[in-house]
Phi, psi and omega in degrees: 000310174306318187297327158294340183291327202282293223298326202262329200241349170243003190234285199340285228321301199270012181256340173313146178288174175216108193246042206269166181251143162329147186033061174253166125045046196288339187282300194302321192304302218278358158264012149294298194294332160311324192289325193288331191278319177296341176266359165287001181077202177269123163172203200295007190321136170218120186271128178265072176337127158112201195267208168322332208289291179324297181324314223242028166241346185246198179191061168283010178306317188265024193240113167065033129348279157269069183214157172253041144299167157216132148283155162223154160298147149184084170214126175259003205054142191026041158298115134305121176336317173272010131309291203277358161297316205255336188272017251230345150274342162295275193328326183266355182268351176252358151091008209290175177298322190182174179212103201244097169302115168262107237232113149222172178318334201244347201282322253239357167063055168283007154306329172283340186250129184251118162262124168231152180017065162093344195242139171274099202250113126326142175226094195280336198277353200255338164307294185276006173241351192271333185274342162284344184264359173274136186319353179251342128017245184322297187268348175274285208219067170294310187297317184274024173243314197284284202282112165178267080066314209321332180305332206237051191224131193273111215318353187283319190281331160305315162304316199269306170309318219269320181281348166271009156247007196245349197213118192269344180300331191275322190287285171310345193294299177352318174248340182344290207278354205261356149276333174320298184312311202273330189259356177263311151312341158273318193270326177245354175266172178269019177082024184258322179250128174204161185275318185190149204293176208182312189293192180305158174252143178275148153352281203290348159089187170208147163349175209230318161284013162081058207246161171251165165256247175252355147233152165206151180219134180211173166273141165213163192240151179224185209050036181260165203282006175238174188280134151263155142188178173246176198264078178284115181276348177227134198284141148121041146005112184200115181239117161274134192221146189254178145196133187235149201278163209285330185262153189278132205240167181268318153252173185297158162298340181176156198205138192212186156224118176252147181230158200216095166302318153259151167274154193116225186278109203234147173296118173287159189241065165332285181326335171260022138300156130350103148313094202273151173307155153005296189216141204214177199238149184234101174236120155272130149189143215315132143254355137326153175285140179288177143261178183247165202280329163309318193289302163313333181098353174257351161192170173238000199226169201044212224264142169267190179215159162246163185238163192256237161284160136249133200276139177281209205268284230233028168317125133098355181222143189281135171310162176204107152295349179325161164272133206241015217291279188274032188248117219263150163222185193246115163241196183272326210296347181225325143356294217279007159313298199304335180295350208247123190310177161269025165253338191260358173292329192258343152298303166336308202282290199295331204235020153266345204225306202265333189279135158068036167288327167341323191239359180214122192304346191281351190255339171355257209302331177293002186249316185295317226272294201288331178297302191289328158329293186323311180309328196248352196318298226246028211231134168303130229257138184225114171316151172217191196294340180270331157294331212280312190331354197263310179302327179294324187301281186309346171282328138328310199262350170303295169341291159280030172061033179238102183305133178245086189272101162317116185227124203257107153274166203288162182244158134292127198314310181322323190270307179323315205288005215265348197222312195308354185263003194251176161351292171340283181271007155265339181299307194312297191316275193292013173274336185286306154347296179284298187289328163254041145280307175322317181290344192081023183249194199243167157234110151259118192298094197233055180252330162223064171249026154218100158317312195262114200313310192299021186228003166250150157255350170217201179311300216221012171255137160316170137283198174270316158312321201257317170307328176299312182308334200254352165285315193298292216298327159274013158284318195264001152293341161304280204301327171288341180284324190294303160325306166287001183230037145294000000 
């Protein structure tokens, strides 16, 4: 039974294509993503450690460009140190170059640290029992969590561990169906449900749900094997469409207006077109009343927009299934920062993050996270079990010859202020600081070297701009540590 259980739920399984999108599916992407590093063997690898924080702070596609480096993520959502604590022999079984953990202020499980009269308490017993129940636990590393704990584990949790170590079928089922789910949706459906738009971007750029804004121009191709079509949120449609030749010209080949008497999904209707070259420019735009992006359905709190059509998974371009798990792209949806001064950024920012946390549950923890700033600014700093883990780590990678690098990540200056000048977080630095000297890693305080809010969308996650800036800035201080320890 065990032996079928390895083949079918720990070898097939992960052998299944994987045609999953950035921030999809995370549990399964990210033991997709292990299966992949192992099979790459030994090589210039340099793994980029840690939670969200890590995803939505790097670019390594754009890292070591002229180098025989590779970055890679082995990061995950809501990663805890002791999370990357329990990965920390996987990791060292893949030989990497280095290992640069990226680190923030929310990573540190403050749901655990009780500030009282002046002090900081960890709650280690409310800690092991609420952390058996979390997915990388249960599903990574239930056994080597189960013996390290079990004393202070209630028999149920104890139980619950031991069969999800004993069975890989008890791990995966939770995800099992969601590449299933995902390629049969590419291969048999028409492109109307997806996770994040894929077909061309337009000029004018678009939403990450494919909503257009009230224009859009892109390129397209034609004789490809699936049907486009869009979306209408509203009945009496009326989209005026150009179509221009691949080179720029002074008019279109040809301009019509089309309508859509119901709303919802309609087939665009290539066939009452021309016949055209291969490939062309495409301009759309709304003659209709738009809708707003709250209308839509694409967020509910801060400054709205309006939207247009929305478009289908792979409009105007041939699919491409490759897995796309960890591959980060640029929408408006983050985009639409840049457009904003910074008073109207920092409204946006109180009626996205701050307002009404009371009544949305989704702000829980980011409201506990921004309270225990205030609390701890000025408080002397006392370790505990999720800092000393980062020492552990490095005492570890010491061990294996593996340069460890610490990265402190940008905050939004809005959220920094509330702490990084106080007590805490200068104790917090040099206790980390002194101790992965001894080891020979580094620490770098890198939290307010992206000044400007408009490259955060929440406290402590990039935009795609602001990950593209802290990947520029932090390359080449990579490369020179990756140079001296050839």
């Amino acid at each position: 039974m065990w032996a079928l259980d390895h083949v079918i739920f720990d070898y097939l399984f992960f052998k299944f294509p994987n045609e999953m999108e950035w921030d999809s599916s995370h549990w399964y992407n990210f033991l997709s993503l292990r299966k992949k590093l192992e099979r790459e063997g030994e090589s210039e690898k340099v793994l980029f450690a840690g939670s969200s924080v890590s995803l939505y702070s790097i670019l390594p596609e754009k890292l070591f460009q002229d180098q025989t480096y590779k970055g890679q993520y082995y990061s995950h959502v809501a990663m805890a140190p002791t999370d990357l604590y329990y990965y920390r022999e996987h990791i060292s079984e893949l030989k990497p170059k280095a290992v640069v953990y990226i680190v923030n202020f929310a990573d540190l499980q403050w749901e655990y640290v009780e500030v009282k009269d002046g002090k900081t308490n960890f709650n280690e017993k409310l800690w092991t029992s609420e952390f058996s129940d979390r997915i990388p636990a249960k599903n990574i590393y239930p056994f080597a969590f189960l013996k390290d704990h079990y004393q202070n584990l209630t028999k149920k949790q104890t139980l619950s561990l031991l069969g999800k170590s004993l069975l890989n079928v008890n791990r995966v089922r939770a995800f099992f169906f969601d590449p299933i789910e995902v390629w049969f949706e590419n291969h048999f459906r028409s492109g109307r449900s997806y996770h994040r738009y894929a077909g061309e971007k337009p000029s004018q750029d678009i939403w990450a749900a494919g909503w257009i804004k009230e224009e859009a121009t892109m390129t397209c191709t034609l004789d490809r094997e699936v049907d486009d079509y869009i979306f209408s949120a509203k009945d009496q449609a009326t989209i005026h469409l150009e179509i221009w030749g691949k080179n720029k010209s002074v008019s279109p080949i040809f301009q019509t207006e089309i309508s859509f008497k119901k709303k919802g999904w309609h087939k665009f209707p290539w066939e009452k077109f021309p016949k055209i070259s291969q490939e062309f420019r495409l301009h759309l735009k709304m003659k209709s009343d738009l809708i707003t992006a709250k209308e839509a359905n694409i967020y509910h709190y801060g400054k709205d927009f309006y939207v247009g059509i929305r478009l289908s998974h792979f409009f105007c371009k041939a699919p491409n299934f490759t897995n796309k798990s960890y591959i980060r792209e640029s929408f408006f949806d983050e985009i639409r920062f840049n457009t904003m001064s910074d008073q109207a950024y920092e409204e946006d920012y109180r009626l996205r993050i701050l307002q009404s946390t009371e009544k949305r549950p989704e702000l829980r923890r980011l409201n506990t996270i921004r309270d225990k700033k205030s609390q701890i600014s000025n408080l002397e700093f006392v370790s505990w079990l999720e800092s000393d883990r980062i020492l552990q780590l490095s005492e570890h990678f010491q061990k294996m010859h593996i340069p460890f690098i610490v990265i402190l990540s940008p905050e939004n200056p809005i959220e920094s202020q509330l702490y990084i000048k106080g007590k805490w977080f200068a104790g917090f630095r040099n206790y980390l600081s002194s101790q992965l000297e001894k080891n020979g890693h580094y620490l770098w305080d890198l939290t307010e070297v992206l000044p400007y809010p408009q490259l955060f969308f929440d406290p402590h996650h990039l935009t795609y701009n602001g990950a593209l800036e802290f990947t520029k800035i932090m390359e080449p201080k990579l490369i020179e540590i990756l140079g001296e320890k050839r």
